[in-house]
FIVEX-826663 format. One line per 10 residues: for each residue x, y, z of C-alpha. Coordinates in steps of 0.5 Angstrom, whole numbers, m for minus. Each point is the difference from the previous one (the first is absolute). Layout:
% residues N
X,Y,Z; ... $
This chain:
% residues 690
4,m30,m90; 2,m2,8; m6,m5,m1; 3,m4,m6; 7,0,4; m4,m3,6; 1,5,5; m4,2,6; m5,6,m1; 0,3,6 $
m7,5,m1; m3,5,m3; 4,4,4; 8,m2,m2; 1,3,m8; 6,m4,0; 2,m8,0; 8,0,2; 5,m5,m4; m1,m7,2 $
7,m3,6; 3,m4,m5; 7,m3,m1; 6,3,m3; 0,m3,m6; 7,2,m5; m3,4,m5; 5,m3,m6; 3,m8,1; 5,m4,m3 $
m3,m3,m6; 4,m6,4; m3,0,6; m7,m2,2; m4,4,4; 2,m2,8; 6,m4,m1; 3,4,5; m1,m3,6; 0,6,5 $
m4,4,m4; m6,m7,0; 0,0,7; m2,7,1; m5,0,m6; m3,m6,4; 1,4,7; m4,4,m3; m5,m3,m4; m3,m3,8 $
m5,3,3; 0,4,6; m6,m3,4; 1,m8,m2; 7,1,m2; m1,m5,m6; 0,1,m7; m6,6,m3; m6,m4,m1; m4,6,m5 $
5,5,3; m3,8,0; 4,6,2; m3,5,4; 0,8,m1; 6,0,4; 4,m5,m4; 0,m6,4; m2,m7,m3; m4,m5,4 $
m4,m7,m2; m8,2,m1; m2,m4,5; 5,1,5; m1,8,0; m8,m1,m1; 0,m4,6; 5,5,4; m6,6,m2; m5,m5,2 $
3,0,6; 1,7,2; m7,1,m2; m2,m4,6; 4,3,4; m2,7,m2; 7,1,m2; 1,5,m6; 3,m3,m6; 7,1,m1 $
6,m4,m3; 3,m6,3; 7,2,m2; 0,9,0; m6,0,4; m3,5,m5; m6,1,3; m7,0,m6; m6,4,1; m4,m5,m3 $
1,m6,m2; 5,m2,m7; m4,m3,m6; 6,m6,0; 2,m2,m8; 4,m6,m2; 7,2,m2; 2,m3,m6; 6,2,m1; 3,m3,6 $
m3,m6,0; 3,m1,m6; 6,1,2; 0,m5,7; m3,m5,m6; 7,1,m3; 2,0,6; m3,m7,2; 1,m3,m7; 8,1,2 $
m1,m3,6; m3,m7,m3; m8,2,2; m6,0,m3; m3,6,m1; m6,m2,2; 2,m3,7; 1,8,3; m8,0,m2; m1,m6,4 $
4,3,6; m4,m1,7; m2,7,2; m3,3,6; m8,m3,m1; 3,m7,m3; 1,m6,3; 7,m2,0; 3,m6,m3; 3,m5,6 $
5,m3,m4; 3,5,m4; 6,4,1; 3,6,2; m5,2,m5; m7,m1,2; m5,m1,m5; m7,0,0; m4,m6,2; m6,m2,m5 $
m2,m6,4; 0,m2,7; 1,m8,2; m3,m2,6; 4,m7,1; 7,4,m1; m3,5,3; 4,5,m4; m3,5,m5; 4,0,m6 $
2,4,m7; m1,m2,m7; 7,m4,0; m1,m4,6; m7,m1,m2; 2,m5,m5; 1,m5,3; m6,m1,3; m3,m1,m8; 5,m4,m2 $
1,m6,5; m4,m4,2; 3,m1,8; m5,8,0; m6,m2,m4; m3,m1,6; 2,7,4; m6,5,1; 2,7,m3; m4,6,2 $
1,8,m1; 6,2,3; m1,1,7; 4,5,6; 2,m4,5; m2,m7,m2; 1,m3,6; m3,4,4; m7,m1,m4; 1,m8,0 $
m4,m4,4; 6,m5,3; m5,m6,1; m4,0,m6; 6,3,m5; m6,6,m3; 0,7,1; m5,2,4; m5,4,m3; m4,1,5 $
m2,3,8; m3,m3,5; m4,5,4; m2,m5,5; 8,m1,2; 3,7,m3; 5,m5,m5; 1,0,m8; m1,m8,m2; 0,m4,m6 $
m7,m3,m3; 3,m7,3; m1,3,7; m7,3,m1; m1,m8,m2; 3,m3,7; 1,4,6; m2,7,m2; m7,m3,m3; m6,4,2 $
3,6,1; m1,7,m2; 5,1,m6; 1,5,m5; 5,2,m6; 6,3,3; m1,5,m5; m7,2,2; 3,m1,7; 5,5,m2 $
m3,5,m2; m6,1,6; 7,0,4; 2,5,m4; m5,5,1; m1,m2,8; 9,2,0; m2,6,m5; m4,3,6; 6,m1,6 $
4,2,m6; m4,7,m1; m2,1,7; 8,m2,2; 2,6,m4; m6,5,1; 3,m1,7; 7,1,m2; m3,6,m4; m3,3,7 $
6,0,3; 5,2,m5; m6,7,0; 1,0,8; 8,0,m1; 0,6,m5; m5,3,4; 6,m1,7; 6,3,m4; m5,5,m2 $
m1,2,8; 8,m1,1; 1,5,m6; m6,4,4; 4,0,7; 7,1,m2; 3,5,m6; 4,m5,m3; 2,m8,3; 7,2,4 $
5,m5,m1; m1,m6,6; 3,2,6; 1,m5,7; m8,2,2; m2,m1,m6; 3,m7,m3; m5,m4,2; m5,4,m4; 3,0,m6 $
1,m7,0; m7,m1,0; m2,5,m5; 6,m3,m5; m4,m7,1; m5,3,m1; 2,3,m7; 3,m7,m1; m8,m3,1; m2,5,m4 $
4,m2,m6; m1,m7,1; m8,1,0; 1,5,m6; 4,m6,m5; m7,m4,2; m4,4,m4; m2,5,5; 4,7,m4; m4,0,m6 $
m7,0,4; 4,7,5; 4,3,m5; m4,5,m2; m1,2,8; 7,1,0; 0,6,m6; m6,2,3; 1,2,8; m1,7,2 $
6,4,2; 1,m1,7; m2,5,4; 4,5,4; 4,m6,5; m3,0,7; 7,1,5; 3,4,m4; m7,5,1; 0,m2,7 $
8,2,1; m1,7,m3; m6,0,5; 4,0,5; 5,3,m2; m5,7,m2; m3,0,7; 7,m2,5; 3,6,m4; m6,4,2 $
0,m2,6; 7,1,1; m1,8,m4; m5,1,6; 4,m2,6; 6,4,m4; m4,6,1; m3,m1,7; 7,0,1; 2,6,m4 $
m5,3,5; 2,m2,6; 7,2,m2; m2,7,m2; m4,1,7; 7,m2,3; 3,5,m5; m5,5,3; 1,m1,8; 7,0,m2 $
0,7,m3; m4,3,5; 4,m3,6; 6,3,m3; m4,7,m1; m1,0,6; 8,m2,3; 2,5,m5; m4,6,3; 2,m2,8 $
7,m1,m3; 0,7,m2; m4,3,5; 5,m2,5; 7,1,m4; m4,8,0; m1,0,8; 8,m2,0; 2,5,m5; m3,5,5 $
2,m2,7; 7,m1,m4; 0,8,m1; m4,1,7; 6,m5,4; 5,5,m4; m2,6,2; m2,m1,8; 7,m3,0; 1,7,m4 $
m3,4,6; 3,m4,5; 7,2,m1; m2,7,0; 3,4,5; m4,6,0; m6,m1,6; m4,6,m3; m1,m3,m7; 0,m8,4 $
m5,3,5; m5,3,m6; 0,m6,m4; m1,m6,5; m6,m3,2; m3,5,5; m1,5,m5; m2,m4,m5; m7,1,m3; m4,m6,m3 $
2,1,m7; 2,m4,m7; 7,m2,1; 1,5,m6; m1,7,m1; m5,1,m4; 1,2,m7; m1,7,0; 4,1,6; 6,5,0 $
6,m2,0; 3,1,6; 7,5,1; 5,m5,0; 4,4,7; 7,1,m1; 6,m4,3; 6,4,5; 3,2,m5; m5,2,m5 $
0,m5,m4; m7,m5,0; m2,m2,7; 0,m8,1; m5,m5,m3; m4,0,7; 0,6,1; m2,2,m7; m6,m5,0; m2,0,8 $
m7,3,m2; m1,m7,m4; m1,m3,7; m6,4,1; m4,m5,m5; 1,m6,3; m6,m4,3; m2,m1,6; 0,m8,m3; 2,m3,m6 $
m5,m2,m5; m2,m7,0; 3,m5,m6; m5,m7,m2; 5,m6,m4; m3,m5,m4; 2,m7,2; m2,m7,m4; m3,m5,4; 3,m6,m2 $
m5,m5,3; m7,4,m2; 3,0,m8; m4,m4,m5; m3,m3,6; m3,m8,m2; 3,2,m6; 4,m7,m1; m6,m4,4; m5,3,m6 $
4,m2,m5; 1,m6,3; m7,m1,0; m1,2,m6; 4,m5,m2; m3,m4,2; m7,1,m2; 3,m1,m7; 3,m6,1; m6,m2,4 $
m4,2,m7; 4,m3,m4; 1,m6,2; m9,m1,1; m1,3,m7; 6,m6,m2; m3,m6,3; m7,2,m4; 4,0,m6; 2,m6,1 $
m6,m2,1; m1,2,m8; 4,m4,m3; 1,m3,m7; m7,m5,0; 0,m6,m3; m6,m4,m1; 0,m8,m1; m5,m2,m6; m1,m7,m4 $
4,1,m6; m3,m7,0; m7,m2,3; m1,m6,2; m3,m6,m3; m7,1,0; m6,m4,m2; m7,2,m4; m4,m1,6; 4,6,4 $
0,4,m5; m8,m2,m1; m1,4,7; 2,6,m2; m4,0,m6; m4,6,m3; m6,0,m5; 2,6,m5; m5,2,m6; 2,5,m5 $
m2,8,m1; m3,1,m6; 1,8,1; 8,m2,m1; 0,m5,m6; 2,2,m7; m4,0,m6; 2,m6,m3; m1,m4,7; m7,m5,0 $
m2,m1,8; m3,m6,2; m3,2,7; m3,m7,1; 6,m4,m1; 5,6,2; 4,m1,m7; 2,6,m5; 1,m2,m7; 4,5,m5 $
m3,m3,m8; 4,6,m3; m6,4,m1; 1,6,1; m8,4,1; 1,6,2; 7,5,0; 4,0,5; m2,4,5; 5,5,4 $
m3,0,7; 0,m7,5; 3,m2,7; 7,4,m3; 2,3,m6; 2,m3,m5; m3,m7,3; m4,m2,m5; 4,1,m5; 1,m8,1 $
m5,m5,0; 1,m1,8; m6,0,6; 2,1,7; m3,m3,5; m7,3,6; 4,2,5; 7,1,2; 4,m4,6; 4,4,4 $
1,m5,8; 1,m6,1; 1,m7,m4; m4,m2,m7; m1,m5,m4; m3,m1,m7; 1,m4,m6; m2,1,m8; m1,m4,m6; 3,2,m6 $
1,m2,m7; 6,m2,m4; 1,7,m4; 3,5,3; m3,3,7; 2,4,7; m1,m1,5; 2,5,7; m1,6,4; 0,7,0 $
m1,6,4; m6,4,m4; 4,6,m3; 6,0,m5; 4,5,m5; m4,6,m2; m2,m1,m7; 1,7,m3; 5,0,m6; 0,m8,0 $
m1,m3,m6; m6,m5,m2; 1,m7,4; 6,2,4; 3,m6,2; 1,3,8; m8,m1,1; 0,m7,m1; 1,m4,6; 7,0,3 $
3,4,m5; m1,6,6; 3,0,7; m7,0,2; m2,m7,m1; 3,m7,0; m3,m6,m5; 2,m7,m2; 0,m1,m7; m1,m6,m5 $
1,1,m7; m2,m6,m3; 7,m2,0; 3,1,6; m2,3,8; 4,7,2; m1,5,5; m1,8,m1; 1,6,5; 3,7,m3 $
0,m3,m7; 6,m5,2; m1,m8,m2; 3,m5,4; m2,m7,m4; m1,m6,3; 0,m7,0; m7,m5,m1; m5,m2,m5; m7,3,0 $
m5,m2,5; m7,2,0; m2,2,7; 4,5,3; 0,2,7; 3,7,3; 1,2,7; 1,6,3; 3,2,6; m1,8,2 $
3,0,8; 6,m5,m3; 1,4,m8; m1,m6,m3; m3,m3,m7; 1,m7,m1; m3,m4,m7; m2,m6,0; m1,m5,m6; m5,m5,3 $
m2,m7,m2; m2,m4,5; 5,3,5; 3,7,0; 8,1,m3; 3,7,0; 1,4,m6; 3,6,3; 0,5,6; 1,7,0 $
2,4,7; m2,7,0; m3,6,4; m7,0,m2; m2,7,2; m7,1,m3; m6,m5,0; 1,m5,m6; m5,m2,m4; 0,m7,m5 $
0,1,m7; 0,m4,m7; 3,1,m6; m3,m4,m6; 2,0,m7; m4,m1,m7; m2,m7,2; 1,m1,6; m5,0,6; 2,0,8 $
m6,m2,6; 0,1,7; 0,m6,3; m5,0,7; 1,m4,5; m5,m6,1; m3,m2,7; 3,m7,m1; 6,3,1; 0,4,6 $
């Protein structure tokens, strides 16, 4: 039912078509009133009935899945266009994006309706089907409304339309004009001495002429139709155009791989600050130069390395921030507890100094407890009045004996006094001072001294102080030293001819030990063939598991140092050709012809591909399609010091196809890939060429 009514069928993946945009239109008149008598209501009919890219009536009007209504060859021209820019398709008006591209049907209902419309207005329906569009030649003398012209004249130099035409058919003044198919620009193509469109080119003097000027003063000259000039031009522009590209390619990759390393460097792109202006600008043009080389074509070829990209890896200063920070927080927990030790050594001295006063202190302040009492009791003795009690206790008789009686001794018969009571204290105590010594006992103090404490405590710590600071700083400056290494590379090489690359040439020969089942190798004309046939099953063994699973070969001998250089013939069928270490995924659990085997489907090898249709290159199962037609001879070059594989199409000279930049870890060895059909030789270097 949407295909009758004209609408667009968006793909297989939309179930529903919608409604058609249509005007308004009253649901019940006035028998009274024609249809559109309203003048408001006409107007924005006819503002309706335009279309939005030519902005003039819809010629062959469809709708799209969104709704919206567009001229046929107005909307096919502007999905044209996107494809060759390698936008997505979407509406011109809603910017609906398409997965594929629309089926467009005509639709009926509108048209008519803008028929009715321009029947209204005093116009033929058919002139809206002779309207000029976007590939037709316009009429130069109609307006507004150019219709498309029929027939270019080359005395008026005009083109016109069947209307304007007519003049030319009917009075004689026009019978003599020449006419011609319509032509672009006639004036461009018109030869200005001759009157004639020149049709031809001169090589000898690189100019379009006039078959009169090959008569008179281009005679003799080497020249060719413009459009056989034209198309070997094309094919010559073609390969700038891809190589141009490709490169474009290359850079965009090397951009990603950049942001790739500032993700790697940094947890997250801090807001722009006053050291860092200068580099964020760079980096925002950057970008805008990438978006530019992306609307050129180039996305569609990289997009898919953009979805595939590995997760970045744990980001480089943050690591090296917690690094620092882990071992100048052990450092630190280190000094603390060399000081906490120093600290408890202080602690230690302190408390044994303090033992040591303390006991001196209490030692003395016992010795002045006992001489108090002694003092007391002499000055007792002194004011004694009895000579016979003075006399038995002085010094005289006094043996050398503890100034205490013993603890056994008796007390001794306290006397008593003149009146019966107790004699004085003196005399009750005279025989004490038969205890006295002859000498006093000797008393040591303990003194701090100040200046022998903690001696060169201060200048040892200095000094240790010091050495740290001495430490640090040596083992800073070699940290310095170690940095963030940045190493400059080509991101493009320079323009290099066959004859240099010819010195670093390289005869390989094929390992049959490593060639699948169905591969057929030639060892005279170095050369595999693949005839689809396969003789024997696949074996499981070969250079690495799972290698023979494909029709691939590798080459001798590996290359591990220096620059090398070889170049293959390959058939127009689908083909490989590149590098890889000689290991890859284990094969066990993984089903018959996995995919990872084949070359550039693994992390472990690199190859360029043709498919027959189009070139592209692999590495860790990720494509990036390119741009340029198929050459017969390929040329490769290996780099092994600077991580570099370049891919060349040669043809006389050498053109770049691409260039991959990586760390090449293991010996690399040449491999083929050759499908059913195809065949790939080795090309050996002649002696004329050395």
């Amino acid at each position: 039912m949407a295909s009758a009514l004209g609408f667009v069928s968006p793909g297989p993946s939309q179930d529903q078509v919608p409604v058609p945009q249509l005007p308004a239109w009253p649901s019940r008149l006035p028998q009274d009133q024609p249809v559109m008598n309203n003048g408001s209501s006409r107007s924005s009919f006819e503002d309706q009935a335009l279309c939005p890219i030519c902005l003039e009536v819809f010629r062959n009007p469809v709708t799209t899945a969104c709704g919206h209504n567009f001229c046929m060859s107005c909307l096919q021209s502007f999905w044209d266009h996107q494809a060759t820019v390698g936008e997505p398709l979407y509406c011109p008006q809603c910017r609906k994006s398409f997965p594929s591209r629309p089926n467009l049907c005509k639709n009926v209902i509108l048209e008519e309706m803008v028929t009715c419309l321009t029947q209204a207005k005093g116009q033929k329906p058919g002139s809206l089907r002779n309207l000029a569009g976007p590939r037709d030649v316009p009429c130069d003398f109609c307006s507004p409304q150019k219709l498309k012209s029929v027939k270019s004249c080359l005395q008026c130099m005009a083109s016109l339309c069947e209307k304007h035409l007519r003049s030319h058919y009917e009075d004689r003044v026009f019978q003599d004009h020449q006419l011609l198919e319509p032509v672009w620009d006639l004036k461009s193509h018109l030869c200005r001495k001759h009157r004639k469109l020149r049709r031809l080119y001169c090589r000898t003097e690189g100019c379009c002429v006039c078959g009169t000027c090959l008569l008179e003063e281009h005679k003799n000259h080497d020249t060719i139709p413009l459009e056989e000039e034209r198309a070997r031009k094309e094919v010559e522009v073609k390969k700038i155009q891809a190589n141009v590209e490709n490169q474009m390619l290359i850079i965009t990759n090397d951009s990603q791989k950049h942001r790739g390393q500032v993700a790697f460097l940094s947890v997250h792109c801090p807001a722009p600050s006053t050291l860092r202006d200068s580099q964020w600008r760079v980096w925002e043009q950057a970008e805008t130069g990438a978006h530019w080389a992306w609307t050129l074509g180039v996305r569609a070829g990289a997009q898919k390395n953009l979805s595939t990209f590995p997760p970045a890896p744990q980001k480089l200063i943050q690591t090296t921030r917690d690094e620092v920070n882990a071992c100048f927080s052990e450092i630190i927990q280190e000094v603390k507890q060399l000081q906490g030790k120093v600290l408890d050594f202080v602690e230690k001295e302190e408390s044994a100094a303090l033992g040591k006063l303390g006991s001196s202190i209490q030692q003395s302040h016992d010795r002045l407890l006992k001489l108090e009492g002694d003092s007391i009791w002499l000055r007792a003795l002194l004011t004694n009045r009895s000579d016979q009690q003075f006399l038995q206790a002085g010094p005289a008789h006094r043996r050398p004996r503890p100034l205490t009686p013993p603890p056994d001794a008796p007390a001794l018969p306290r006397p008593l006094g003149q009146f019966g009571g107790p004699a004085p204290p003196c005399t009750q105590e005279v025989p004490r001072l038969k205890h006295f010594q002859a000498y006093m006992d000797s008393l040591e103090g303990t003194n701090c001294d100040e200046k022998q404490s903690f001696l060169q405590l201060p200048e040892t710590l200095a000094e240790l102080r010091a050495r740290l600071r001495d430490v640090g700083l040596s083992f800073i400056n070699q940290l310095l030293l170690k940095g963030i290494k940045m190493n400059s590379y080509e991101v493009l090489p320079p323009v290099m001819d066959r004859k240099t690359l010819l010195q670093y040439y390289c005869n390989l020969n094929f390992d049959p030990s490593t060639a699948s089942e169905e591969l057929f190798l030639f060892k005279e004309t170095h050369s595999v063939l693949n005839l689809g046939i396969l003789l024997e099953p696949y074996a499981s063994g070969g250079p690495f598991p799972g290698f023979k699973q494909w029709p691939q070969v590798l080459c001798a001998h590996g290359l591990s140092e220096g620059r090398h250089y070889w170049e293959a013939e390959v058939s127009n069928s689908w083909v490989c050709l590149g590098v890889t270490y000689r290991r890859s995924p284990p094969l066990s659990g993984r089903p018959r012809r996995s995919i990872i085997y084949l070359l550039g489907r693994n992390p472990y090898s690199w190859c360029l591909e043709w498919d027959s249709l189009k070139f592209s290159v692999w590495h860790n199962n990720t494509q990036t399609v390119l741009q340029g037609a198929y050459h017969r001879t390929l040329g490769v070059a290996l780099d092994c010091g600077a991580g570099c594989l370049s891919f060349y199409g040669v043809a006389g000279g050498v053109s770049l196809i691409y260039r991959f930049l990586a760390s090449f870890l293991e010996p690399l060895y040449p491999a083929v890939m050759v499908s059913s059909g195809a065949s790939v030789t080795l090309k050996q270097r002649p002696e004329v060429e050395a």
